[in-house]
C-alpha positions, 0 to 999 in steps of 0.5 A: 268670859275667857273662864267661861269658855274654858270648856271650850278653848278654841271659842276662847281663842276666836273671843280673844282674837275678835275682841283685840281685832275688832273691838280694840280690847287691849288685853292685859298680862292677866288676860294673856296668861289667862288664854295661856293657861286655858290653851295649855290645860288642853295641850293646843301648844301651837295656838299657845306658842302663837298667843305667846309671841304676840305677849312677849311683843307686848310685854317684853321683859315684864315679870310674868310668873306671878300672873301666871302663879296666880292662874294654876288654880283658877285654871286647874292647870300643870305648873310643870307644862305651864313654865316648861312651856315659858321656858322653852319658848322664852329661849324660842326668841332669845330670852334666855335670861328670863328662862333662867329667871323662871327656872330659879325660881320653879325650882325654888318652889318645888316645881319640876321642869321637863327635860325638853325645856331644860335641854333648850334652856341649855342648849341656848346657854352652850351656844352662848358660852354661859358657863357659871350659869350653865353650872348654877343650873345644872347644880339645881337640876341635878339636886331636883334629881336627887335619886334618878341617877340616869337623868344625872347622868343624862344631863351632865352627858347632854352639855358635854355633848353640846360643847363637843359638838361644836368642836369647843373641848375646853369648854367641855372640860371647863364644864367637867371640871366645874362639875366635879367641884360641885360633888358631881361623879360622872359614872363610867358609862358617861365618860366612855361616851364623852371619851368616843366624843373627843375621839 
């Protein structure tokens, strides 16, 4: 039924609802990422953020991005929206490994994140001190951006940032000298900016 009103994604969501509250239904994964799918495909991200939480509640750790895999084509949705939008609100409620997880394993097939998603993903990590992680992640960003130098540098810019600004220079320069093990160059526009950082 839920297919059937996608054409019509707030009915959707007024079906799903009523068919949990007053006929007891007891949804399953495939049906929440079902309604997900049909709410992202119409860009409604906050009754999509609201059908997300009461998933995660449900299901907590469960594997989802198979169920999710399996409804890009039969919803005609975009697999970047889709699992930038888990990513980010998987760090939303502080499960930041399983946005880790779903982001290994986007990149693995191709698929691109969205620089908001990432920067959460990140930002949950510095708050955390993950450094191995934060330096798996940006590695496999940045080979994602091959050839977008700017977006490199965005990124390499936007950790330091976060370790500066909570006043942690070393891991800062923890970051920095992982960085460069990695064969990543900072340019000098970058350091000129994570220099006016320490100052």
């Amino acid at each position: 039924i839920i297919f059937n009103l996608r054409s019509k994604p707030m009915s959707a969501i007024r079906f799903f609802e009523w068919s949990e509250n007053v006929l007891g239904f007891d949804h399953n994964l495939d049906s929440f990422c079902g309604i997900l799918h049909l709410l992202l495909s119409n860009r409604l991200f906050d009754p999509a953020r609201q059908v997300f939480d009461k998933m995660a509640v449900k299901f907590g750790n469960v594997d989802c991005f198979e169920a999710f895999y399996g409804g890009l084509q039969v919803y005609n949705s975009n697999p970047n929206t889709v699992y930038s939008f888990l990513i980010d609100n998987y760090c939303r409620i502080k499960m930041v490994d399983t946005s880790v997880e779903i982001f290994y394993r986007m990149s693995a097939l191709g698929i691109s994140v969205s620089p908001y998603a990432l920067c959460s993903m990140l930002s949950c990590l510095v708050d955390c001190k993950g450094m191995d992680v934060i330096l798996s992640v940006c590695g496999a960003a940045s080979e994602g951006l091959r050839g977008k130098h700017n977006e490199r540098m965005n990124l390499y810019g936007f950790v330091m940032g976060g370790f500066f600004k909570k006043g942690d220079v070393e891991m800062g320069l923890h970051f920095h000298r992982g960085m460069i093990e990695r064969g990543f160059s900072p340019d000098i526009i970058t350091c000129n900016k994570i220099m006016k950082g320490l100052c």
